[in-house]
N, C-alpha and C positions, 0 to 999 in steps of 0.2 A: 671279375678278376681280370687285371693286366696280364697280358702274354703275348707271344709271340705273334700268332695268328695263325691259322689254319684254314684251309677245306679239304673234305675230301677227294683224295687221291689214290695213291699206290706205296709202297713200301720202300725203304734203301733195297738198292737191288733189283727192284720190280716198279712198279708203278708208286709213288712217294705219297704217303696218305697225310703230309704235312708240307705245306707250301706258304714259305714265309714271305711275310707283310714288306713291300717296300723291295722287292727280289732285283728287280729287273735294273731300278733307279739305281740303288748301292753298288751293282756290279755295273753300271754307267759310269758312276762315280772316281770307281776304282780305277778306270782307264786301263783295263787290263790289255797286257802284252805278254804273245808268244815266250815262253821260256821262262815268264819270271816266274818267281819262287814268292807266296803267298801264305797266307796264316786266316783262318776262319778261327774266329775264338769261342765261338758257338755252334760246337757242331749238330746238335739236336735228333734228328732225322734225316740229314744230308742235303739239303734243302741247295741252299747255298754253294755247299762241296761240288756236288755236280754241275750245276749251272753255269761257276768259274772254270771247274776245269772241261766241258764243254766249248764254252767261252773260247779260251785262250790254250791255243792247242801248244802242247808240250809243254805248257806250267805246270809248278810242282805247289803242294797243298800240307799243310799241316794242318790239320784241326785238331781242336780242343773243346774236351766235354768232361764235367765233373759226375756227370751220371755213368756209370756202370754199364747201366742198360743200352745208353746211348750210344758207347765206344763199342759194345758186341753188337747194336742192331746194324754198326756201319761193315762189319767184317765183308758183306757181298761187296761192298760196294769201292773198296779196298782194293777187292781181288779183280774187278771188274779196268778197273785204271791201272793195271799193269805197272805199281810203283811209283806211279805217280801224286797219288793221298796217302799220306801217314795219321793216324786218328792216335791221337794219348789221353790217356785219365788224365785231366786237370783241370784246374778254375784256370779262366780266363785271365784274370791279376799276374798268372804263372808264366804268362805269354812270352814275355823276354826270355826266362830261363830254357821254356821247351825251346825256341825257337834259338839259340841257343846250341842246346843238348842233341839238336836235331840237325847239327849246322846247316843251316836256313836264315843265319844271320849275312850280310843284310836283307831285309823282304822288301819286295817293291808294294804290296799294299797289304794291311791289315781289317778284316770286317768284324764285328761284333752286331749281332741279334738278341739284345738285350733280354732277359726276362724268363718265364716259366715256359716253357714248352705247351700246348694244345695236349700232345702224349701224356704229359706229366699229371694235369688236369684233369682228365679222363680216366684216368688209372684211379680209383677209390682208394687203394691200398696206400697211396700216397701219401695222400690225406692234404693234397691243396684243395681241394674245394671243398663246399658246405652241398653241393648238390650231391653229393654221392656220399652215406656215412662210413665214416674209412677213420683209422687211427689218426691222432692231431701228429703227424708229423714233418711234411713238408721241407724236409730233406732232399737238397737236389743231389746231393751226394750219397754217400754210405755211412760216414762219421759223422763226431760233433753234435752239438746239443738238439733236440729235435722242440716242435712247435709246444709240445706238451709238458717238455723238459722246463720252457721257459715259463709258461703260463702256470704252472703248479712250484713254481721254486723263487722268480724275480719279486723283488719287492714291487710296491703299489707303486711307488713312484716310476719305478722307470717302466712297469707297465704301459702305465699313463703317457711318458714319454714316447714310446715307443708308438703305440699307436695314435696319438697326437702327430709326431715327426714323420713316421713313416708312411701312415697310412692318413694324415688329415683328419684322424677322426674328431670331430667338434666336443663329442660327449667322452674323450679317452678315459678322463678321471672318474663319470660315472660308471664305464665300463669296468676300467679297473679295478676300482672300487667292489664290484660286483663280483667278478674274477675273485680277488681276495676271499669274499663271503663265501662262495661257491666251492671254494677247495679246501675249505675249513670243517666242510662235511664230509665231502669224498674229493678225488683230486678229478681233474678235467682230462680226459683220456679220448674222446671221440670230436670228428666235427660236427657232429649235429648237438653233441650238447654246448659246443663253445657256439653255437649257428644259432640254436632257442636261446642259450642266456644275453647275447649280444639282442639281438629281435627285442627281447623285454627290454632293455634300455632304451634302445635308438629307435627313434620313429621312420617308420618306412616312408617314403615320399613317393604318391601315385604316380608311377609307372616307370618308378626310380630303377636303382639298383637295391639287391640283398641288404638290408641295415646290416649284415656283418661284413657287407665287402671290402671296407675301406680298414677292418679288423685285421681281417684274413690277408690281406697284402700286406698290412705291419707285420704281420706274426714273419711270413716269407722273408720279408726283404732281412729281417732282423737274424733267424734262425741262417741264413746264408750271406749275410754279412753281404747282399747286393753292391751297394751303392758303396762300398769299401774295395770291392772289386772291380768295382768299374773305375774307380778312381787308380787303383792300380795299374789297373789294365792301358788304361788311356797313358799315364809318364811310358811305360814298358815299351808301348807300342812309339810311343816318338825317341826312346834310346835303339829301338833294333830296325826302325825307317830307312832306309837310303833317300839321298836326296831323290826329290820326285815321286818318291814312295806315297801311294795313298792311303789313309784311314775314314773308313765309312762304321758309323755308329747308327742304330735304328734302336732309339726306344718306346716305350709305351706307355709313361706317364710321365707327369713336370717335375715329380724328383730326379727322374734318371738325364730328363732335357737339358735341367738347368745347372745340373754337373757339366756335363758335354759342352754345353755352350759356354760356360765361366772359363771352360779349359780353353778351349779354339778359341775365343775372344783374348783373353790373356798370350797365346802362345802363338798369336797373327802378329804380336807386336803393338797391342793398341794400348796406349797410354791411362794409365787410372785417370777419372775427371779428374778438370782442376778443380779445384776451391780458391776461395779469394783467403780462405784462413791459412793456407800449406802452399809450398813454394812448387814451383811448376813440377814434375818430373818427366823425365825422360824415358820414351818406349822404349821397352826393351828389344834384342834383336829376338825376331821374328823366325821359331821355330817351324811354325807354318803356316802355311796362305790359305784361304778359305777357298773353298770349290763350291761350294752350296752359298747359295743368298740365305743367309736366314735357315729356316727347318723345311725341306720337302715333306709334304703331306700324302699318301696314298690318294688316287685320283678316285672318281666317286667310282669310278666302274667295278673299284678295287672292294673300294670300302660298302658296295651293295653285293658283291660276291661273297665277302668277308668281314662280319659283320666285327668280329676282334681286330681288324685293322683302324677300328675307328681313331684311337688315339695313339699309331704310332706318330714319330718325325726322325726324319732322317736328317742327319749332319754330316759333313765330311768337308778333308782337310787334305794340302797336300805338303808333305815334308821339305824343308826346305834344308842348307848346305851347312844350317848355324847348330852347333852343338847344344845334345840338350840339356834343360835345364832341372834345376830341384824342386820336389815338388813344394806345392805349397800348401801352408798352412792352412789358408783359406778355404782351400777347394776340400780337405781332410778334414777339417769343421765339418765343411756342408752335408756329406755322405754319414754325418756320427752323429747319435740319440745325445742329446743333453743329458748330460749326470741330473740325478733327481738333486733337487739344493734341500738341505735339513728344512724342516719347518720352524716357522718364530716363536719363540713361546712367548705369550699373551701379559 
């Protein structure tokens, strides 16, 4: 499973038993300064929260977390900054309004830590993983449809799709397919039964990953509308930017990469190729300038302490004085399951 990354540590409030991928780099990135007023959109286990406001003394901090769990587990850590961290229930996408709601408009930089929590994972009851049997639910939040809702209820097609888009799986349609079968006897309620039925389809590859892994990240990303949120998230954070303003993104697989990078590539001002078929066009002005070459990698020392940091990349950008802009079509495709298309009759 993709996630944030972990080892163990200590608690919010005490020693932090989650310590995210890429920490140090992102808050580099940020270029954080005395005073300014910042937005964490991932608050998880406070990983982050503390670090900046350590960091950069007398900055102020919003974070945002759509877990429950996660907004009571920050309360010490609240009370420990004297005023200075605010933690609210929300999705990250939400980022502009809290920030916002919270007058903290303009921020000088914005971070996101893309992905599932290490906590969240470990918790059985969850029901993200296949290693622990727990209810199929996978709800980073409290509402809304859960992993089990969709696997006993979406047609075969966009099952198919789903874990085809989301998760790369190669065999979606035999999987799907399978699924279908599967809940036509009883309905799919546990991970280890959706963990065995997947296993019989997919062939395991020696000394691969779980054959349902690449399932169980479709099921996720799908059930919390991920990569719809990140796409949000990402315009939000260049409409409530001050010039100078930083955004620092850290994801953990090449769905979440190649959203982030289409956005900052486009929003640096770099022109679509030419073609010799369509008339030249003209860059547009340039929302922001890139701070990162490319994707910063966790260095090895990182990624042999932490062995979930293998595939984050970090990106970041820095806000520039030009208003912003709408989103695009394009980038809202990329983050969305293809509709299943009717079949042809023969």
């Amino acid at each position: 499973m993709t996630d944030r990354g972990s080892r163990d540590g200590g608690a919010v409030g005490g020693p932090a038993r989650h310590v995210p991928v890429l920490m140090t780099e992102a808050l580099d990135a940020l270029a954080l300064k005395p005073g300014g007023r910042y937005l964490d959109g991932t608050f998880g286990a406070g990983g982050y929260a503390r670090a900046l406001l350590e960091r950069a003394p007398e900055a102020s901090l919003l974070a945002l977390d759509r877990d429950p769990t996660a907004v009571a587990g920050g309360a010490d850590l609240v009370a420990a900054m004297n005023g200075r961290l605010t933690i609210s229930q929300a999705r990250f996408g939400e980022l502009a309004q809290e920030a916002a709601r919270f007058k903290m408009v303009p921020l000088d930089g914005v971070v996101l830590d893309i992905g599932v929590s290490s906590m969240q994972i470990d918790e059985a009851g969850r029901g993200f993983s296949f290693r622990f049997d727990g209810p199929l639910d996978m709800r980073m939040g409290s509402d809304g449809q859960s992993a089990a809702d969709l696997v006993n209820e979406a047609e075969e097609g966009l099952l198919a799709n789903i874990f085809y888009h989301y998760g790369e799986e190669r065999r979606s349609r035999a999987v799907a397919r399978a699924v279908i079968e599967a809940r036509r006897k009883a309905p799919l309620t546990t991970t280890k039964q959706l963990a065995d039925l997947v296993a019989g389809i997919v062939r395991a590859e020696p000394g691969g990953a779980h054959p349902a892994t690449r399932v169980f990240q479709a099921l996720r990303i799908a059930v919390n509308d991920e990569l719809g949120e990140l796409v949000q998230a990402l315009h939000a954070a260049e409409a409530v930017l001050a010039p100078g303003g930083r955004l620092a993104v850290v994801t953990f697989h090449s769905l979440e990469d190649r959203i982030v990078k289409q956005f900052l590539t486009t929003r640096s001002g770099r022109a679509p190729a030419a073609s010799r078929h369509a008339p030249a066009t003209v860059a547009p002005v340039a929302t922001f300038s890139l701070v990162t070459k490319g994707a910063v990698a966790p260095s090895e020392e990182e990624m042999r302490a932490n062995p979930r940091a293998r595939s984050a990349k970090l990106r970041a950008a820095e806000r520039t004085a030009a208003d912003a802009r709408p989103a695009e079509p394009e980038l809202v495709a990329l983050a969305s399951v293809p509709q299943p298309q009717p079949r042809r009759r023969s």
